[in-house]
C-alpha beads as a LAMMPS data file, in Angstrom:
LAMMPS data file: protein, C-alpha beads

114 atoms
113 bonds

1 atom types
1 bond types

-500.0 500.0 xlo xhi
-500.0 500.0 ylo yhi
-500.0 500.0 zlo zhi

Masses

1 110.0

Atoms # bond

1 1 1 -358.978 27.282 91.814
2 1 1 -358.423 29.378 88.869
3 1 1 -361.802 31.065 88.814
4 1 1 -361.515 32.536 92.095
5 1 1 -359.792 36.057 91.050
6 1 1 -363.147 36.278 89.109
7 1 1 -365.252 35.477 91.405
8 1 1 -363.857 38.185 93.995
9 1 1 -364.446 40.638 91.120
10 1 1 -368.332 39.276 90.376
11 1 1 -368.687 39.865 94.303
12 1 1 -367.323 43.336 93.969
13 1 1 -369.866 44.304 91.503
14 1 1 -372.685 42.655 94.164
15 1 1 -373.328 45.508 97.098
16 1 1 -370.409 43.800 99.599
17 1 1 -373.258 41.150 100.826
18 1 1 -370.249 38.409 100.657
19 1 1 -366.388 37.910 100.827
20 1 1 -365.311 34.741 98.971
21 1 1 -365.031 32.814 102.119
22 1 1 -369.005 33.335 102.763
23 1 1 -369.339 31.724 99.066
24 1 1 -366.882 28.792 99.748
25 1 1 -368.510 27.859 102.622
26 1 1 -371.881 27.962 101.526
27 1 1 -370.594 26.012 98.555
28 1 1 -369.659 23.971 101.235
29 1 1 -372.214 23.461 103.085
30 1 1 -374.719 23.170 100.084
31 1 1 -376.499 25.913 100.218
32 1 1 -374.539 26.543 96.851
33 1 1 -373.794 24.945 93.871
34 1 1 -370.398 25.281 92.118
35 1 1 -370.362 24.629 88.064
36 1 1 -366.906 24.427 85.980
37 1 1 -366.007 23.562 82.282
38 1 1 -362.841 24.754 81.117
39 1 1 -363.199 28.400 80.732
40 1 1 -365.981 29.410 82.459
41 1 1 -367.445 29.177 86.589
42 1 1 -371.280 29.802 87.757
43 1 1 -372.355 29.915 91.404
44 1 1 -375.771 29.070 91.849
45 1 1 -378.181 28.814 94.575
46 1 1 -381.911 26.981 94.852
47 1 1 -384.356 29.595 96.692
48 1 1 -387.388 27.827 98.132
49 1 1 -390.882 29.812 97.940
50 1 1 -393.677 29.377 99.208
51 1 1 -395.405 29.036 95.516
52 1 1 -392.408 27.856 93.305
53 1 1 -388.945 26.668 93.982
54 1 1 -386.536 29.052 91.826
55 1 1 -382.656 28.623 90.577
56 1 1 -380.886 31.562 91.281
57 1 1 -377.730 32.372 89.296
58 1 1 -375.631 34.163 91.387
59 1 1 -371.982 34.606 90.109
60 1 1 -370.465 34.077 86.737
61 1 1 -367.168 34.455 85.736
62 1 1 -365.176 32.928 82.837
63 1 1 -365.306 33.653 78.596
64 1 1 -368.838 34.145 77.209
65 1 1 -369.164 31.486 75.160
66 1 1 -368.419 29.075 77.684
67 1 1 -370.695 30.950 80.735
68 1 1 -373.799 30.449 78.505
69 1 1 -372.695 26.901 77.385
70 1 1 -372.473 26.394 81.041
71 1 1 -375.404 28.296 81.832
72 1 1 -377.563 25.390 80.347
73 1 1 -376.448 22.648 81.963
74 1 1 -377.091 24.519 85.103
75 1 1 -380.680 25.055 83.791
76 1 1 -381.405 21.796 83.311
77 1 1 -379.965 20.701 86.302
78 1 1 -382.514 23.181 88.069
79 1 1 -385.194 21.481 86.035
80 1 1 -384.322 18.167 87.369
81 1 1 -384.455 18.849 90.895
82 1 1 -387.681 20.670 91.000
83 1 1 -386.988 24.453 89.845
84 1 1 -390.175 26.326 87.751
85 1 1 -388.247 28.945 86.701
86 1 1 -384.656 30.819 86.851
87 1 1 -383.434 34.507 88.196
88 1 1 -379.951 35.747 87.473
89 1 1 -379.200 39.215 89.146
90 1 1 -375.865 41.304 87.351
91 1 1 -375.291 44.094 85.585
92 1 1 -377.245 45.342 82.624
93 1 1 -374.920 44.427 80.348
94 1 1 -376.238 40.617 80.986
95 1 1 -379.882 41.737 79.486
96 1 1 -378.843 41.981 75.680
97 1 1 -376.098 39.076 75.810
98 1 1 -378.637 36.636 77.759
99 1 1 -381.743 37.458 75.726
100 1 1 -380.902 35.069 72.906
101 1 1 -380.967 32.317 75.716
102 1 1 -384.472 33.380 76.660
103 1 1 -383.742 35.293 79.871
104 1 1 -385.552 39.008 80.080
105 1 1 -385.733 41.976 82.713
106 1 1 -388.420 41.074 85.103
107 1 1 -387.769 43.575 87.862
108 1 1 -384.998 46.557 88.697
109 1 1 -383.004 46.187 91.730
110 1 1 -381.394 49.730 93.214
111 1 1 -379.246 50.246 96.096
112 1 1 -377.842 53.145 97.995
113 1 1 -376.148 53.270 101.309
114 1 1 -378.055 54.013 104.630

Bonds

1 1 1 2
2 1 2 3
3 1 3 4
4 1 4 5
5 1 5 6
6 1 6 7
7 1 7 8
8 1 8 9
9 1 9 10
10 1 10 11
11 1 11 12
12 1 12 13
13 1 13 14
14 1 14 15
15 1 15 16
16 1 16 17
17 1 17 18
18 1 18 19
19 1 19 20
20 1 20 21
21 1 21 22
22 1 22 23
23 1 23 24
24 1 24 25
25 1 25 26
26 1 26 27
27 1 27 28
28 1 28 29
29 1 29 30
30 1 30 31
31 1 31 32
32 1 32 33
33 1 33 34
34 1 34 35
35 1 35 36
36 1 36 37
37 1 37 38
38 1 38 39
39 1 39 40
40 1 40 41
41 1 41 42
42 1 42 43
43 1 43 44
44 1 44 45
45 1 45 46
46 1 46 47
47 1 47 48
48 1 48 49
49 1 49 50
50 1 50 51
51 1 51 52
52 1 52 53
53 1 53 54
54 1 54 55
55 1 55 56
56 1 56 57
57 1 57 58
58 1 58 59
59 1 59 60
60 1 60 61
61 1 61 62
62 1 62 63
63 1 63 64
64 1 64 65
65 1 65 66
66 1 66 67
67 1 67 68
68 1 68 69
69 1 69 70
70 1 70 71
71 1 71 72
72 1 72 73
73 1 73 74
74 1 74 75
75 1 75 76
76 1 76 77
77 1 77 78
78 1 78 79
79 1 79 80
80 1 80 81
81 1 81 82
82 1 82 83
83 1 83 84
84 1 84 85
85 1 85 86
86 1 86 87
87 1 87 88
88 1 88 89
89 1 89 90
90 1 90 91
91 1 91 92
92 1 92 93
93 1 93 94
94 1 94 95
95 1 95 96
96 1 96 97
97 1 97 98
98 1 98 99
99 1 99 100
100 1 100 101
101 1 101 102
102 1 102 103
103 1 103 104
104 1 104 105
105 1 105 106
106 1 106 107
107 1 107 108
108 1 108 109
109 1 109 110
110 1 110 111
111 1 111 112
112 1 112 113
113 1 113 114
């Protein structure tokens, strides 16, 4: 799969939580959802709440253009099978590029090492 080298990298930026094999096999066992076009790959996951049901866009790697252009057919494949709304956790740098698409900050994560 050509997307994987960015994929590893995404995880890199993501605390350690995952190697590429604990993606693939969620993928696998559908858990997570895998969405290609030709330049772009999202890894998403449904999380089930006890007040909403919530699409959770978990790893992006690709060109711009064709992450966001991807971004909303994942959306409204969330909206089809029951998601209320959408949470994306990344870097920063994701707030200002995303906001034209309607996303916004809606809480800070930090981490540190224990």
């Amino acid at each position: 799969m050509k997307f994987l080298p960015g994929l590893v990298e995404a995880l890199e930026h993501a605390g350690g939580t995952h190697t590429i094999e604990d993606v693939l096999d969620q993928i696998r066992r559908g858990t997570a959802q895998i969405w290609t076009n030709e330049d772009a790959c999202i890894v998403s996951e449904v999380h089930d709440y006890p007040r909403k049901r919530v699409l959770n866009f978990w790893l992006a790697t690709g060109a711009l253009p064709a992450v966001i252009a991807l971004s909303r057919e994942v959306l409204a494949w969330g909206k089809r099978n029951g998601c209320e709304s959408a949470t994306l956790t990344g870097r920063r740098g994701w707030e200002k590029v995303l906001a034209t698409e309607g996303w916004s900050p809606m809480l800070s994560v930090m981490g540190r090492e224990v």
